[in-house]
N, CA, C and O atoms as a printed pandas DataFrame, in Angstrom:
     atom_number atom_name residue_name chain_id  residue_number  x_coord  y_coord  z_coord
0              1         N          UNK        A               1   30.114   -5.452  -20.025
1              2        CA          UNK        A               1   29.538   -4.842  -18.848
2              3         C          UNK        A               1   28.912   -3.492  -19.181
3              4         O          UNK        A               1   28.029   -3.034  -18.457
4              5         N          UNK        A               2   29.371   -2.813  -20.316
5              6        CA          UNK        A               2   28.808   -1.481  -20.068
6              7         C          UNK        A               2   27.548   -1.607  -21.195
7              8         O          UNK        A               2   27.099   -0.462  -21.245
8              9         N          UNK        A               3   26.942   -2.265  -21.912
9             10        CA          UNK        A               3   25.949   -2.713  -22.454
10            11         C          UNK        A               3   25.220   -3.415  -21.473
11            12         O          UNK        A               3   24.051   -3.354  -21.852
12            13         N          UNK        A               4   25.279   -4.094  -20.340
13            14        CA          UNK        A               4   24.341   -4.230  -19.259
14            15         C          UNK        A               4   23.961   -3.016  -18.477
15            16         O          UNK        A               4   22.891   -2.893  -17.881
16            17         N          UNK        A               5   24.582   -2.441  -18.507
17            18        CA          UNK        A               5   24.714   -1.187  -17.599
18            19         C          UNK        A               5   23.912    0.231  -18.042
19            20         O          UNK        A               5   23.155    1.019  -17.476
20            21         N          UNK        A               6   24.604    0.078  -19.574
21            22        CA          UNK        A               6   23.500    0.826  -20.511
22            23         C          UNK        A               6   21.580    0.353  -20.556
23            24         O          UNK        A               6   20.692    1.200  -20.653
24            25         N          UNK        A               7   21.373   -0.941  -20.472
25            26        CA          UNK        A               7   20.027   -1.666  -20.805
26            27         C          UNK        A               7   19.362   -1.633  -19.814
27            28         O          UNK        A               7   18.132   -1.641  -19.839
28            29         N          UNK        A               8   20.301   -1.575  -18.409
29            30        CA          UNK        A               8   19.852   -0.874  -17.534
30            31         C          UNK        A               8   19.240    0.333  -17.063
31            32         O          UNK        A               8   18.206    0.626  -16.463
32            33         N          UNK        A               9   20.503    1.096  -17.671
33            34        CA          UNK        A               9   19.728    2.445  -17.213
34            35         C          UNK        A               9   18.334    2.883  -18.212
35            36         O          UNK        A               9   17.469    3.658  -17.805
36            37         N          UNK        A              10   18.309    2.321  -19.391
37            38        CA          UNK        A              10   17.613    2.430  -20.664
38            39         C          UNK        A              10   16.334    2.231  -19.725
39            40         O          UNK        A              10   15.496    3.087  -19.442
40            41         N          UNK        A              11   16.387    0.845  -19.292
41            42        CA          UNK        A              11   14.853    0.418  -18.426
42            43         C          UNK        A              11   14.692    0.940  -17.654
43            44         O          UNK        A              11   13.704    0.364  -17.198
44            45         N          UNK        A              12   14.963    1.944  -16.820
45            46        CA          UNK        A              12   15.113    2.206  -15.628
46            47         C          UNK        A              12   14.371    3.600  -16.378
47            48         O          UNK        A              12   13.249    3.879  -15.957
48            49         N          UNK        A              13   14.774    4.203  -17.127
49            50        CA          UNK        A              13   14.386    5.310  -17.358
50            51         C          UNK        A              13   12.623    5.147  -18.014
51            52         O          UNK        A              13   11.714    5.821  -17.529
52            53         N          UNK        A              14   12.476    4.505  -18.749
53            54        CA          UNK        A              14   11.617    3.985  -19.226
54            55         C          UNK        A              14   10.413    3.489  -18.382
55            56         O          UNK        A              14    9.240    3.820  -18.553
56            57         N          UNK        A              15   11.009    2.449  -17.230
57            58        CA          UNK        A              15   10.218    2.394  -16.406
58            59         C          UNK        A              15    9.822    3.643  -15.323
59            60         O          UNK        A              15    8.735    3.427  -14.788
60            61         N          UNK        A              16   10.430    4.816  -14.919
61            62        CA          UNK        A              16   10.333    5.759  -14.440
62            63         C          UNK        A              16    8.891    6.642  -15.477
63            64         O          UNK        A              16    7.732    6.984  -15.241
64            65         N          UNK        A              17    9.890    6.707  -16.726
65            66        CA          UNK        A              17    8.514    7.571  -17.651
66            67         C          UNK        A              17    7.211    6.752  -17.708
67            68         O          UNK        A              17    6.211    7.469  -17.676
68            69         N          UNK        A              18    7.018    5.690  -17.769
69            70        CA          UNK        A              18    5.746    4.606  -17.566
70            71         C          UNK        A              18    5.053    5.188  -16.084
71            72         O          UNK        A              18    3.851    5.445  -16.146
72            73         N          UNK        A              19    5.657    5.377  -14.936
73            74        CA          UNK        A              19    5.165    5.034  -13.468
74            75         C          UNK        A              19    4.928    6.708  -13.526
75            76         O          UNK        A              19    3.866    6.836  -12.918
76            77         N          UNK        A              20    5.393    8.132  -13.966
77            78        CA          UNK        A              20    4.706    9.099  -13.905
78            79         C          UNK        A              20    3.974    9.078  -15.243
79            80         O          UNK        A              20    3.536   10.213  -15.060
80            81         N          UNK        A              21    3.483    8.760  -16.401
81            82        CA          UNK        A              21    2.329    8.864  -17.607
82            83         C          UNK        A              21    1.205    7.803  -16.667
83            84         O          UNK        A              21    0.081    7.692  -17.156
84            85         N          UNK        A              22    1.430    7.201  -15.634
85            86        CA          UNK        A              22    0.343    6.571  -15.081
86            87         C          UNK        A              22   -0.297    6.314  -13.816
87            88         O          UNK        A              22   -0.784    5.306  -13.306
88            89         N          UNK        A              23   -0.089    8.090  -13.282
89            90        CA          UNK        A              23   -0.696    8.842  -11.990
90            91         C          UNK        A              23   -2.044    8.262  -12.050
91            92         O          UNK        A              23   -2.856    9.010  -12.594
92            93         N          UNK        A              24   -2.600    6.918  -11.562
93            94        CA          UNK        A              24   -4.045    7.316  -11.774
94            95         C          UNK        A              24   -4.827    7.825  -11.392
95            96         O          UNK        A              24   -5.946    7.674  -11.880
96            97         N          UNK        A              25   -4.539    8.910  -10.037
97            98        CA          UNK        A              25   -4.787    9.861   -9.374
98            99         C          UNK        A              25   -5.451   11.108  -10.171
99           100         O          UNK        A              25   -6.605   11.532  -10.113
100          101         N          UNK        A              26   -4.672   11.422  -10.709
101          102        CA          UNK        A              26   -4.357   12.731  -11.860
102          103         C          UNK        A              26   -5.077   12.674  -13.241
103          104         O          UNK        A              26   -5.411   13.754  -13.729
104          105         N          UNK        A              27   -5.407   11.295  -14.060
105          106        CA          UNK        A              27   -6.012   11.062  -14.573
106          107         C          UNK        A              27   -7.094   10.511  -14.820
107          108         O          UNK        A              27   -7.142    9.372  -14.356
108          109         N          UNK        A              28   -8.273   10.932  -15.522
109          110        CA          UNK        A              28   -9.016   10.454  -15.984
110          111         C          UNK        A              28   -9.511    9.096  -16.603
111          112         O          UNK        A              28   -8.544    8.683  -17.242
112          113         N          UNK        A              29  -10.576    8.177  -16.728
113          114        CA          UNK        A              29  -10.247    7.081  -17.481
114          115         C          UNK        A              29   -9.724    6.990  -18.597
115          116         O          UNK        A              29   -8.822    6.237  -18.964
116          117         N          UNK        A              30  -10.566    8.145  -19.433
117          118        CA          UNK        A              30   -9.995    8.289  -21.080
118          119         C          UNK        A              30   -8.378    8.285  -21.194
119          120         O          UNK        A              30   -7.646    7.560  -21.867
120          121         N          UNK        A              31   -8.072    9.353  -20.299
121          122        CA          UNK        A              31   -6.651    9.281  -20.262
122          123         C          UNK        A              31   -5.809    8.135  -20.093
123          124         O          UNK        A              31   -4.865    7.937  -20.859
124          125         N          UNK        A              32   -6.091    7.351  -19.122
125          126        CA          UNK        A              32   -5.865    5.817  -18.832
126          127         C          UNK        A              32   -5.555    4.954  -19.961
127          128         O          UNK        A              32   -4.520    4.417  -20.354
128          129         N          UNK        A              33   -7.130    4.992  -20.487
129          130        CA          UNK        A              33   -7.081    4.017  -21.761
130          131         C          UNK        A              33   -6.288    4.376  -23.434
131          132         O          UNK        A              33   -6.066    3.641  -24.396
132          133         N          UNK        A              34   -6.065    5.628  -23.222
133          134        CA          UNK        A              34   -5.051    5.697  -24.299
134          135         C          UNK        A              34   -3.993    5.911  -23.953
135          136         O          UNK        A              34   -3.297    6.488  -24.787
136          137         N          UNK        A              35   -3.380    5.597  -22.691
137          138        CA          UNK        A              35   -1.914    5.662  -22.675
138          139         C          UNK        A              35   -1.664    3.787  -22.735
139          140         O          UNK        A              35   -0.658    3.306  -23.257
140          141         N          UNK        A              36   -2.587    3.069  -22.211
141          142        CA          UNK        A              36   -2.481    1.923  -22.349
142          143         C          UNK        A              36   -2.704    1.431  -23.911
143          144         O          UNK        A              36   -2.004    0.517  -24.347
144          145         N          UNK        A              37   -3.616    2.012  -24.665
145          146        CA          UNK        A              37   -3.289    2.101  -26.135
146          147         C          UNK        A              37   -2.250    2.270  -26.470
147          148         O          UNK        A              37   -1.590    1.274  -26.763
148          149         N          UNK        A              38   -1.706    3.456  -26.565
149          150        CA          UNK        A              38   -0.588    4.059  -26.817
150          151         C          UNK        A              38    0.658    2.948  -26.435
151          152         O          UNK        A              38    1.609    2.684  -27.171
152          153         N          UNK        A              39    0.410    2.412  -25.179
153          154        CA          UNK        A              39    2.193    1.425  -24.953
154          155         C          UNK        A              39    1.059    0.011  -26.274
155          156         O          UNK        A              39    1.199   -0.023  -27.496
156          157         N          UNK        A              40    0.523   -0.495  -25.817
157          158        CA          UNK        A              40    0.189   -1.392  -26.761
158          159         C          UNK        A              40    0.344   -1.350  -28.240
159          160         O          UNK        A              40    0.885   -2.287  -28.827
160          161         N          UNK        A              41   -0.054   -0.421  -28.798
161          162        CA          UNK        A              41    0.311    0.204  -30.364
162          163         C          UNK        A              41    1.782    0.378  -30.191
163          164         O          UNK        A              41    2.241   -0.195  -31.178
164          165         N          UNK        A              42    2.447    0.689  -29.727
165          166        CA          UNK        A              42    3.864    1.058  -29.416
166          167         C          UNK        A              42    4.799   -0.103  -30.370
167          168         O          UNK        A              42    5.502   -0.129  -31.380
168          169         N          UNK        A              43    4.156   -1.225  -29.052
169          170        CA          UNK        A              43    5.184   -2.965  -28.952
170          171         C          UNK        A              43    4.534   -3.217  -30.485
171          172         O          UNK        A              43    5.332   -3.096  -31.415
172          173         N          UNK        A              44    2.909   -3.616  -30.866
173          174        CA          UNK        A              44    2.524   -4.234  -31.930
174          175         C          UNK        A              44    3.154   -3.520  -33.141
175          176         O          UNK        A              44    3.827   -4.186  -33.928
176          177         N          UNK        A              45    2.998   -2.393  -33.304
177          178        CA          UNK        A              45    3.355   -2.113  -34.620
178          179         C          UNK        A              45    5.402   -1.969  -34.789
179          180         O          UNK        A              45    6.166   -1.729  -35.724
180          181         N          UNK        A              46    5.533   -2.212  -33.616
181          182        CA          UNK        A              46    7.066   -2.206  -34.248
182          183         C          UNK        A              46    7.820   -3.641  -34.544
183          184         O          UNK        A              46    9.018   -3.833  -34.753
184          185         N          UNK        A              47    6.913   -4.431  -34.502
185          186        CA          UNK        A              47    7.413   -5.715  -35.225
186          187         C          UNK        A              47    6.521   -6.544  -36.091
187          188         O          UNK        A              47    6.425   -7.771  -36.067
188          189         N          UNK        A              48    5.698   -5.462  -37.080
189          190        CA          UNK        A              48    5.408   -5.661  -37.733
190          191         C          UNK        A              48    6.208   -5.629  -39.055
191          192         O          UNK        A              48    6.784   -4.543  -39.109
192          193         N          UNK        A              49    6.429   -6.253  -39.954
193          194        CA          UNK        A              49    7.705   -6.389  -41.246
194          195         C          UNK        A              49    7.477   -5.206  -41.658
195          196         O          UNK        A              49    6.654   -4.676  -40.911
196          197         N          UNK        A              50    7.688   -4.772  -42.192
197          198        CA          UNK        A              50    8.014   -3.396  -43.472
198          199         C          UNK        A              50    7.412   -1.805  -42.633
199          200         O          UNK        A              50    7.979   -0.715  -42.713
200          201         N          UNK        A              51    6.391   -2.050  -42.017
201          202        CA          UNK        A              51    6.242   -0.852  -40.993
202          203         C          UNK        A              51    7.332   -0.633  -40.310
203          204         O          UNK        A              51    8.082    0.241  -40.744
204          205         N          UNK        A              52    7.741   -1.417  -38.969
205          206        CA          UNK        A              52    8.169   -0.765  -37.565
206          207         C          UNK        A              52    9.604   -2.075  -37.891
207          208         O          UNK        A              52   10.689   -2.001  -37.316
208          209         N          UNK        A              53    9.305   -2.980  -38.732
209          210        CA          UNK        A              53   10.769   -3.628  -38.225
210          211         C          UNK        A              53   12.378   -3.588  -39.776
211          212         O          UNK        A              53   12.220   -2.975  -40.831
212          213         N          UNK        A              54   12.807   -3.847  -39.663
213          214        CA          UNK        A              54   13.557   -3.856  -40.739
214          215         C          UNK        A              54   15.283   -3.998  -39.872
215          216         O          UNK        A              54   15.559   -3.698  -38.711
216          217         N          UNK        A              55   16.285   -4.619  -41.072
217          218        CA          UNK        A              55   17.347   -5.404  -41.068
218          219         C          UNK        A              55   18.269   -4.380  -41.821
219          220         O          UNK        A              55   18.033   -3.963  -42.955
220          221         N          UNK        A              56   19.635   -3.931  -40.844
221          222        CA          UNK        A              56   20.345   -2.945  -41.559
222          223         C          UNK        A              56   21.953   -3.902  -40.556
223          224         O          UNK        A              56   22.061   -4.318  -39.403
224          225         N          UNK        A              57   22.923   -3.886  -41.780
225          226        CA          UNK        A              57   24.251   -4.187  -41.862
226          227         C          UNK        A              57   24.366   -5.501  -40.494
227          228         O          UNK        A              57   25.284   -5.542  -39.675
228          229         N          UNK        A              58   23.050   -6.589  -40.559
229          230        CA          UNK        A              58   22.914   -7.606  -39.773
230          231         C          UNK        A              58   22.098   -7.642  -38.200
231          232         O          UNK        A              58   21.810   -8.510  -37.375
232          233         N          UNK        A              59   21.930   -6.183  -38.338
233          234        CA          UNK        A              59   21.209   -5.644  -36.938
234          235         C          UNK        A              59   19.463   -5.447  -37.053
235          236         O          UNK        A              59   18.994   -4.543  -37.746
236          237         N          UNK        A              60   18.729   -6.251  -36.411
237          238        CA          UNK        A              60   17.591   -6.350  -36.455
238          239         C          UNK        A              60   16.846   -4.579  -35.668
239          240         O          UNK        A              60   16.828   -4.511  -34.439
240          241         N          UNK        A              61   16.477   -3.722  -36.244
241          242        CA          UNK        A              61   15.829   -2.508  -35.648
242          243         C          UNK        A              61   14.011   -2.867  -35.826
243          244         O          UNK        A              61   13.333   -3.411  -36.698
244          245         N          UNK        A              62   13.698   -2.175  -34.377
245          246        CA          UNK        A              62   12.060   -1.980  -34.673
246          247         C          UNK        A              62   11.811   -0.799  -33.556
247          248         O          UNK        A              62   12.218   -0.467  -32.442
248          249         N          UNK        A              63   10.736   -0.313  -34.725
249          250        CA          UNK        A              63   10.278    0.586  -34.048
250          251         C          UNK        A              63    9.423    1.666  -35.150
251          252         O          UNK        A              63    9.949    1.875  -36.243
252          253         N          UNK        A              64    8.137    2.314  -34.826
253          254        CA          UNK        A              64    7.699    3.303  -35.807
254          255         C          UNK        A              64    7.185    4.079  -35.023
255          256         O          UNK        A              64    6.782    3.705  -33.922
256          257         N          UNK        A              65    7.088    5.513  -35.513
257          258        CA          UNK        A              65    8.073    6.306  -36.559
258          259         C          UNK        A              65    9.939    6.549  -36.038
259          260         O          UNK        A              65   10.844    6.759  -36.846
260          261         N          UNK        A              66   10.126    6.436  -34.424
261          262        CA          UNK        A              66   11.130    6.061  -34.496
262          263         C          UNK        A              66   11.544    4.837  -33.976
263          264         O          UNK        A              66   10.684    3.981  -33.767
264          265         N          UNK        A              67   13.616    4.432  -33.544
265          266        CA          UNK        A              67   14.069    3.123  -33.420
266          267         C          UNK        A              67   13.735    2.716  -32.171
267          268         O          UNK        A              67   14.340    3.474  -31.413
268          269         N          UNK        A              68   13.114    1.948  -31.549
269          270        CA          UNK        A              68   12.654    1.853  -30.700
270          271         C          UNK        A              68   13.696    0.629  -29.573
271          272         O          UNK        A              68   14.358    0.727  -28.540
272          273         N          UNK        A              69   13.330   -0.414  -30.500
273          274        CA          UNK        A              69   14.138   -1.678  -29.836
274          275         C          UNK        A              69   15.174   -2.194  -31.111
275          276         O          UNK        A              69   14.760   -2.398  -32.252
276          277         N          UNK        A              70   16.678   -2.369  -30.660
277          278        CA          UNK        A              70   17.588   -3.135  -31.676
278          279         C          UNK        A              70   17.733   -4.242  -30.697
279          280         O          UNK        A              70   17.744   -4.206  -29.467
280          281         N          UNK        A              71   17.883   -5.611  -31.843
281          282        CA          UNK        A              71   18.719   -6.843  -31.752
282          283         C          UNK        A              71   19.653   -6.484  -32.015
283          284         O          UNK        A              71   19.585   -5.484  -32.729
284          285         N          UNK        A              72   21.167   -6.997  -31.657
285          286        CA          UNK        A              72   22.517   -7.109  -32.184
286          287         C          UNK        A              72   22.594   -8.712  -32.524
287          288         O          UNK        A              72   23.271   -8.958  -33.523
288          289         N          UNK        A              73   22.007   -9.859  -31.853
289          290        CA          UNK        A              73   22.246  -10.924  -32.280
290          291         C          UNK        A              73   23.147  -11.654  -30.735
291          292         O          UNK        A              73   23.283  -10.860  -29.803
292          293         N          UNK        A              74   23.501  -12.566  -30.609
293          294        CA          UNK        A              74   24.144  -13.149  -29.529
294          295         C          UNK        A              74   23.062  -12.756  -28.540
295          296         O          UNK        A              74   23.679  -12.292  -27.581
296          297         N          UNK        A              75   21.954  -12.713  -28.323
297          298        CA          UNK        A              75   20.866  -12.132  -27.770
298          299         C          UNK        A              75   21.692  -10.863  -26.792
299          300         O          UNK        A              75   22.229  -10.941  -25.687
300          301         N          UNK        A              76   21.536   -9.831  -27.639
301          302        CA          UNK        A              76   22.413   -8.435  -27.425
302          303         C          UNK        A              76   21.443   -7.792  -27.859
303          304         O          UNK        A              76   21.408   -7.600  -29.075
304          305         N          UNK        A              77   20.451   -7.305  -27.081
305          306        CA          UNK        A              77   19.209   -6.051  -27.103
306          307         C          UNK        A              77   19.556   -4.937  -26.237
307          308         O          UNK        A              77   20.185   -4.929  -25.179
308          309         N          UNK        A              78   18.943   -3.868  -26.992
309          310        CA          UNK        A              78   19.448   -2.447  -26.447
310          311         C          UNK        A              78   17.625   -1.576  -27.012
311          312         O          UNK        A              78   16.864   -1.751  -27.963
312          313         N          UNK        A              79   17.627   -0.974  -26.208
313          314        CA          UNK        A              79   16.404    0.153  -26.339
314          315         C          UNK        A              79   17.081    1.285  -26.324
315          316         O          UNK        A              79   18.198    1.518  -25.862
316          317         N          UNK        A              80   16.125    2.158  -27.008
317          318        CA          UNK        A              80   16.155    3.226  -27.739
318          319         C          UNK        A              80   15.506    4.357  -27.074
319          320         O          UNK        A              80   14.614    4.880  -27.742
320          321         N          UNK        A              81   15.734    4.859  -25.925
321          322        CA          UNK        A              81   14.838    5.392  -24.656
322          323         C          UNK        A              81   14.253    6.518  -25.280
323          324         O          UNK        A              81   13.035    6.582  -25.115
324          325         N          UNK        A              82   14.992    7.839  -26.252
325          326        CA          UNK        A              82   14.168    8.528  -27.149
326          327         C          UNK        A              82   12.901    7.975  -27.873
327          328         O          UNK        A              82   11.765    8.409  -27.685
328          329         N          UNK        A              83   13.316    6.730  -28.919
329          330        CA          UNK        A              83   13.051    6.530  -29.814
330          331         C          UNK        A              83   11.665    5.946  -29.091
331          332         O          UNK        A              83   10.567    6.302  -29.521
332          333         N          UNK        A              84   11.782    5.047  -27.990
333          334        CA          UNK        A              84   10.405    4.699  -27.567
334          335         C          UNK        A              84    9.218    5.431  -26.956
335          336         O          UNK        A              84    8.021    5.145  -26.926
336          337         N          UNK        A              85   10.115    6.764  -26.338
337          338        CA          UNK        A              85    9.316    7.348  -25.502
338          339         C          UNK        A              85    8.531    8.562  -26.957
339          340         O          UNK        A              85    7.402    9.047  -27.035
340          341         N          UNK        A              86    9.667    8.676  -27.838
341          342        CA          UNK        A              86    8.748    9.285  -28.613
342          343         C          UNK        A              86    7.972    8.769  -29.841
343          344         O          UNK        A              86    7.757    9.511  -30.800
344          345         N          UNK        A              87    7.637    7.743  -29.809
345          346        CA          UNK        A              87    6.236    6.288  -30.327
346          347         C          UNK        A              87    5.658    6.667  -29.515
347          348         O          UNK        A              87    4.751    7.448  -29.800
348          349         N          UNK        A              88    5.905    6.284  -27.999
349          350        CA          UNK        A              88    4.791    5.935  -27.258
350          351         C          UNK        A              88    4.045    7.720  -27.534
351          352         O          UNK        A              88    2.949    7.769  -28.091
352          353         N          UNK        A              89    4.452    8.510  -27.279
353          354        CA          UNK        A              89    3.623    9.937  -27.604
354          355         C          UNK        A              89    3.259   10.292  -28.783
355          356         O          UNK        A              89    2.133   10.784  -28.860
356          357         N          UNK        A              90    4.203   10.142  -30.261
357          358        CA          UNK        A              90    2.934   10.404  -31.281
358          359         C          UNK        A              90    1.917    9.076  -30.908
359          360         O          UNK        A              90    1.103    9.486  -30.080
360          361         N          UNK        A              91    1.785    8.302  -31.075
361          362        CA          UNK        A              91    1.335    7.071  -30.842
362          363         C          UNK        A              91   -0.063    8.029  -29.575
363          364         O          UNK        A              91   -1.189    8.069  -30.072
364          365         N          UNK        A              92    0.016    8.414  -28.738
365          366        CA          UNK        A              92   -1.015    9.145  -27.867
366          367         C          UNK        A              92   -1.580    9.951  -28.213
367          368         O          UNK        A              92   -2.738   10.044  -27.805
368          369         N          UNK        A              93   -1.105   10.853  -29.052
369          370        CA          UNK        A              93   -1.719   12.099  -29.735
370          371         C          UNK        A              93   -2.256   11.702  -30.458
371          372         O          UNK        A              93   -3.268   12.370  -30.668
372          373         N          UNK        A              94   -2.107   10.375  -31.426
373          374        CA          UNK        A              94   -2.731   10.205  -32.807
374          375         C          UNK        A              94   -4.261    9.812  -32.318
375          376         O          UNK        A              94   -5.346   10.143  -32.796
376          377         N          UNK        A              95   -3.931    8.966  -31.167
377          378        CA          UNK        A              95   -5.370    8.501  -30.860
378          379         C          UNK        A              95   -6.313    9.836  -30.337
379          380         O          UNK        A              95   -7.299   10.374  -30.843
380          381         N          UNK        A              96   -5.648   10.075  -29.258
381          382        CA          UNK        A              96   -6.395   11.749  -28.937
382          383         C          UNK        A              96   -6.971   11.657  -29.844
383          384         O          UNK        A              96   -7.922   10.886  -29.968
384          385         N          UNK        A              97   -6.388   12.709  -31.046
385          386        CA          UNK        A              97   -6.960   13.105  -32.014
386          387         C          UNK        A              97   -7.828   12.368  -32.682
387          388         O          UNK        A              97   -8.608   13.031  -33.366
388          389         N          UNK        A              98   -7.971   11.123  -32.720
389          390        CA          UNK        A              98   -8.828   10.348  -33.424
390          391         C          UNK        A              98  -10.064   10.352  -32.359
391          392         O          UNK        A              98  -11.239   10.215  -32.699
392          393         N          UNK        A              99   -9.743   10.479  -31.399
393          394        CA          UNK        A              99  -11.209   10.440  -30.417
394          395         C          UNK        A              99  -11.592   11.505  -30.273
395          396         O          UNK        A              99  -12.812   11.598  -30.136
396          397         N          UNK        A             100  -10.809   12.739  -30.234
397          398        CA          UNK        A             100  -11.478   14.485  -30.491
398          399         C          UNK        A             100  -12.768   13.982  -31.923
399          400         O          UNK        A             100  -13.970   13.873  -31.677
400          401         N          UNK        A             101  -12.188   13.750  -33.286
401          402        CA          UNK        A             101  -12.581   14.169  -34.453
402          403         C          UNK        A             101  -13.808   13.036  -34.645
403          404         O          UNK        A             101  -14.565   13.198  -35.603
404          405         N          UNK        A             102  -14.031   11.801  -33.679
405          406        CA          UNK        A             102  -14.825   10.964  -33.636
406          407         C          UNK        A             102  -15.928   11.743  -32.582
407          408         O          UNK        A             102  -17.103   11.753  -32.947
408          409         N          UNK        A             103  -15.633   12.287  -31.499
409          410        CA          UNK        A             103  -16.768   12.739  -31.095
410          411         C          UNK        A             103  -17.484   14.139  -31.445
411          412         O          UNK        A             103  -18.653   14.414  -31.176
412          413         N          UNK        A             104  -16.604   14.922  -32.062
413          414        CA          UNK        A             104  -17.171   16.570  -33.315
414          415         C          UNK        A             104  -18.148   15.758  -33.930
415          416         O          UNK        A             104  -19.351   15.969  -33.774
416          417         N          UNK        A             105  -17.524   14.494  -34.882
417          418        CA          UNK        A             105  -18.078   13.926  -36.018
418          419         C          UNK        A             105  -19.801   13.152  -34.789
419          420         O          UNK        A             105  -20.832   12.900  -35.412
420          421         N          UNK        A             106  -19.792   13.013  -33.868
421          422        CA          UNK        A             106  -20.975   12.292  -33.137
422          423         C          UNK        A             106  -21.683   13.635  -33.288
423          424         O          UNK        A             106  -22.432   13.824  -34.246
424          425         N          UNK        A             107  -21.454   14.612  -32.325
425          426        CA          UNK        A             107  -22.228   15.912  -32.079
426          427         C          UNK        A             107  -22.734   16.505  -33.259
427          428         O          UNK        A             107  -23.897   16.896  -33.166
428          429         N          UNK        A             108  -22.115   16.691  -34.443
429          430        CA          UNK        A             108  -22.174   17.321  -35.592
430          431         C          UNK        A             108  -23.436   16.373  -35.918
431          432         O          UNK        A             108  -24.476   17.011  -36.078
432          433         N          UNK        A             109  -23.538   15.123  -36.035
433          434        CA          UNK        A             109  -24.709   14.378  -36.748
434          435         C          UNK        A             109  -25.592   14.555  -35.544
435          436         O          UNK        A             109  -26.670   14.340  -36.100
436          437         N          UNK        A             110  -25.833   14.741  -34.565
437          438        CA          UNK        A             110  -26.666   14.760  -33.690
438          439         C          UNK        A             110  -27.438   15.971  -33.841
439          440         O          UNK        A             110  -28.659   15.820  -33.860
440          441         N          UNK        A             111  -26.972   17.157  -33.955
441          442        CA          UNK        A             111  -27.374   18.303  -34.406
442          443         C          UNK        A             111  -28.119   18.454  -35.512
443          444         O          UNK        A             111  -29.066   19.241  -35.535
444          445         N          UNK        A             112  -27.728   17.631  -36.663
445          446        CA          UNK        A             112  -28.112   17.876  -37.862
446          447         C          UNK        A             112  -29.448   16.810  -37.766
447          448         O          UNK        A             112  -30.425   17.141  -38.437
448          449         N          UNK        A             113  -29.543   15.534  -36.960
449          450        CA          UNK        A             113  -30.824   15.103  -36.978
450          451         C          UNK        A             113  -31.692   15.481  -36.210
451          452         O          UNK        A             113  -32.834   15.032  -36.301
C-alpha cells in the first residue's frame, strides 16, 4: 500500500508541475513547443540502451541525465519526481539554447550577405 500511495503522490505532483509549465495563457508558441519537446525528449531518450536506460542489482532505471522512471519487476514502477522534473528542464534549456544560437547564427549570415 504505501508504494501505491507513493506512485501516487509521485503523479500527482508531476501532473501538477505539467498543468502550471503549460499556462497557455502566459505563454508564447515558442514556449509551447519546447516544453512539448522537452516532455517528448524526456520519455524518448530515457529508454534508449546505454544513454537513459541501464540495469543495476536486477532493477531496471531510466532516465538522462537524471533517474527518472525505475522498474522493480512484478510490474512495481516508481518515478523519480526530482529526477524527471529535472530532465524535463535541462532537456528545455538545451533546446532554448539551441534555438537562441540557431537564430544569432541566421542574423549573423544575414548581415554578412
Amino acid at each position: 500500500m504505501d508504494e501505491l500511495l507513493s506512485l501516487l503522490m509521485e503523479l500527482f505532483f508531476n501532473v501538477i508541475l505539467i498543468i502550471v509549465l503549460l499556462n497557455i495563457k502566459k505563454m508564447n508558441k515558442l514556449k509551447v513547443k519546447i516544453t512539448i519537446l522537452s516532455s517528448i525528449a524526456t520519455i524518448i531518450i530515457a529508454i534508449i540502451p546505454g544513454i537513459g536506460y541501464r540495469v543495476d542489482n536486477n532493477n531496471y532505471i531510466f532516465g538522462y541525465p537524471a533517474d527518472a522512471f525505475y522498474y522493480k519487476g512484478d510490474w512495481l514502477f516508481s518515478l523519480g519526481s526530482f529526477g524527471l522534473a529535472f530532465n524535463f528542464f535541462f532537456f528545455y534549456w538545451t533546446f532554448k539554447l539551441i534555438n537562441k544560437a540557431w537564430r544569432f547564427s541566421i542574423s549573423t549570415i544575414k548581415r554578412v550577405s
